[in-house]
Short mmCIF file of the C-alpha atoms (twelve columns), coordinates in Angstrom:
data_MODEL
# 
_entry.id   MODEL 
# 
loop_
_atom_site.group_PDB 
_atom_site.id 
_atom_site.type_symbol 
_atom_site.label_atom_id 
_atom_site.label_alt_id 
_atom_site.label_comp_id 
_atom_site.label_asym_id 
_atom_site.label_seq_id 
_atom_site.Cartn_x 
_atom_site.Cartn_y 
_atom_site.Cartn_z 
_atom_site.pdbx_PDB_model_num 
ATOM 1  C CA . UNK A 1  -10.809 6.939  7.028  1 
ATOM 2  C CA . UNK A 2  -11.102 4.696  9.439  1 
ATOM 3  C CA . UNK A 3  -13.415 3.286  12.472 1 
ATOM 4  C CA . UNK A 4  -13.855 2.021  15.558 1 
ATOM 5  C CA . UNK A 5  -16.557 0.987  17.565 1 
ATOM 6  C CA . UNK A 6  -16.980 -0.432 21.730 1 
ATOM 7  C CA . UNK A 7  -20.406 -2.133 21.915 1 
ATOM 8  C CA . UNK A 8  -19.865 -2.213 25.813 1 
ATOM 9  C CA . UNK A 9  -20.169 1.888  25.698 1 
ATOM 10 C CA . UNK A 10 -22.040 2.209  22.382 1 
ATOM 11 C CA . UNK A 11 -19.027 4.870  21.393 1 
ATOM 12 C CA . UNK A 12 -17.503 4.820  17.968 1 
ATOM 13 C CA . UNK A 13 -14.770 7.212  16.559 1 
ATOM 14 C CA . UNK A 14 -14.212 7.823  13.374 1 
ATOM 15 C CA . UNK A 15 -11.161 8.644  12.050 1 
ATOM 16 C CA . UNK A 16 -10.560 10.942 9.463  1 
ATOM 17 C CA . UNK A 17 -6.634  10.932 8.925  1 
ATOM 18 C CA . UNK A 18 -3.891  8.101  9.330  1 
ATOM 19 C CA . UNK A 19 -1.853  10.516 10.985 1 
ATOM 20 C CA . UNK A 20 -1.723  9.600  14.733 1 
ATOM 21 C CA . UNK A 21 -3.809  11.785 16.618 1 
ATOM 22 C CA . UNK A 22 -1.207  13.021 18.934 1 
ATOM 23 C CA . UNK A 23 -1.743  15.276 22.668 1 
ATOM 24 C CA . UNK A 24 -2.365  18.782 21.341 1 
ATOM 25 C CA . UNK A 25 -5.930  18.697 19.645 1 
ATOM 26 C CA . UNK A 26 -8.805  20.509 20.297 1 
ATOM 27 C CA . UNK A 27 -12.284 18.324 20.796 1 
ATOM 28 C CA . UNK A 28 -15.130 20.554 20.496 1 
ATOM 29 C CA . UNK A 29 -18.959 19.027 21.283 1 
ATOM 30 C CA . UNK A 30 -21.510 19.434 18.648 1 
ATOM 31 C CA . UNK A 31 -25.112 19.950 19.448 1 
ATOM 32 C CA . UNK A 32 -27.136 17.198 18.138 1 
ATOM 33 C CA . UNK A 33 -30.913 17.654 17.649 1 
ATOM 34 C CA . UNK A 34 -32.948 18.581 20.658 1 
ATOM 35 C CA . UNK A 35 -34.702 14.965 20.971 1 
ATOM 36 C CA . UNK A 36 -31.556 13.079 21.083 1 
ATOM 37 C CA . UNK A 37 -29.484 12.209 24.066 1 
ATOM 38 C CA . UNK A 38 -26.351 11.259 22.302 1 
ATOM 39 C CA . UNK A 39 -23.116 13.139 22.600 1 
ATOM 40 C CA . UNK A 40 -20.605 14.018 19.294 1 
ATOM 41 C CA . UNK A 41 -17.366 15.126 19.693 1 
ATOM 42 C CA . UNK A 42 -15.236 16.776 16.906 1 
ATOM 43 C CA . UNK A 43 -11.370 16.784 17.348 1 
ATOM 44 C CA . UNK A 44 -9.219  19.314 15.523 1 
ATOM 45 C CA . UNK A 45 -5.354  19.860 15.121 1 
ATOM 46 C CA . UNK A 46 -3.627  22.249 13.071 1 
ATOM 47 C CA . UNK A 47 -6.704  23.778 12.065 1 
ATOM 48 C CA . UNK A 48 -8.156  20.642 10.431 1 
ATOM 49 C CA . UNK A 49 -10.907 17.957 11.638 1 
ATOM 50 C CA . UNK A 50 -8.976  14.583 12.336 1 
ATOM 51 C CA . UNK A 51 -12.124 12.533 13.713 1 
ATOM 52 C CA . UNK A 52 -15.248 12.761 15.490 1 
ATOM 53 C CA . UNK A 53 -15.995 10.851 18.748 1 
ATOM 54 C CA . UNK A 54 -20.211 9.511  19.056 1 
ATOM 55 C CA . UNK A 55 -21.321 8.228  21.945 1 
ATOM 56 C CA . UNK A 56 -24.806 6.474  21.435 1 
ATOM 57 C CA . UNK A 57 -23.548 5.192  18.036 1 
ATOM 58 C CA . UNK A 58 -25.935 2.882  17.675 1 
ATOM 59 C CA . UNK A 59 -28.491 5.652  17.564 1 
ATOM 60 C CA . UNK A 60 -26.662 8.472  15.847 1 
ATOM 61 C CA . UNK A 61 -24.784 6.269  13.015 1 
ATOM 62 C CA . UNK A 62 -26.169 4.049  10.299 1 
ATOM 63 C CA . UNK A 63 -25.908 0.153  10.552 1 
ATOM 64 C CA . UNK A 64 -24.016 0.082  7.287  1 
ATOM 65 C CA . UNK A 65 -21.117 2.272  9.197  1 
ATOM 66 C CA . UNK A 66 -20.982 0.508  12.218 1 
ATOM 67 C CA . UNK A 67 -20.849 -2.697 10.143 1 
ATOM 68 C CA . UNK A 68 -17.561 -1.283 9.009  1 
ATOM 69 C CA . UNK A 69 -16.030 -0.817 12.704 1 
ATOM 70 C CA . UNK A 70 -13.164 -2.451 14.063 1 
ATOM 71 C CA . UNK A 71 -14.674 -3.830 17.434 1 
ATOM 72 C CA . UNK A 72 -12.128 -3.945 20.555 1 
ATOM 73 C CA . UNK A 73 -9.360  -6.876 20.356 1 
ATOM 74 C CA . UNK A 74 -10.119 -7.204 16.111 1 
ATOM 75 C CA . UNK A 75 -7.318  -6.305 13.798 1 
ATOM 76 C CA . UNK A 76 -7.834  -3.796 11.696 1 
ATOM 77 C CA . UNK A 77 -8.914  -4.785 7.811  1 
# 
């Protein structure tokens, strides 16, 4: 697993295979809780969930996570 994270748009994905995530996938929106504005995003191929797009990270995902993020223009650890 792996992620990234764009302060500029506050979107992080998070990627749950090394595989390349190739044309062909389905990305399916989640509902989130009523109060919150935030947007998630769940991508599937070949019947399995490869990663999950959040917009409004910063307010959907924990510090700790987003601590972990490769940030544009970083190399990955």
């Amino acid at each position: 697993m792996r992620i990234t994270y764009d302060p500029q748009v506050d979107a992080a994905y998070i990627y749950l295979t090394e595989d390349a995530l190739d044309p062909g996938r389905d990305s399916i929106p989640l509902e989130v809780p009523d109060d919150t504005a935030a947007m998630v995003v769940m991508d599937w191929k070949d019947g399995k969930i490869v990663g999950l797009e959040v917009l409004d990270a910063t307010a959907l995902l924990h510090p700790d996570l987003l601590a972990l993020a490769v940030r544009p223009k970083e190399k990955r650890p």
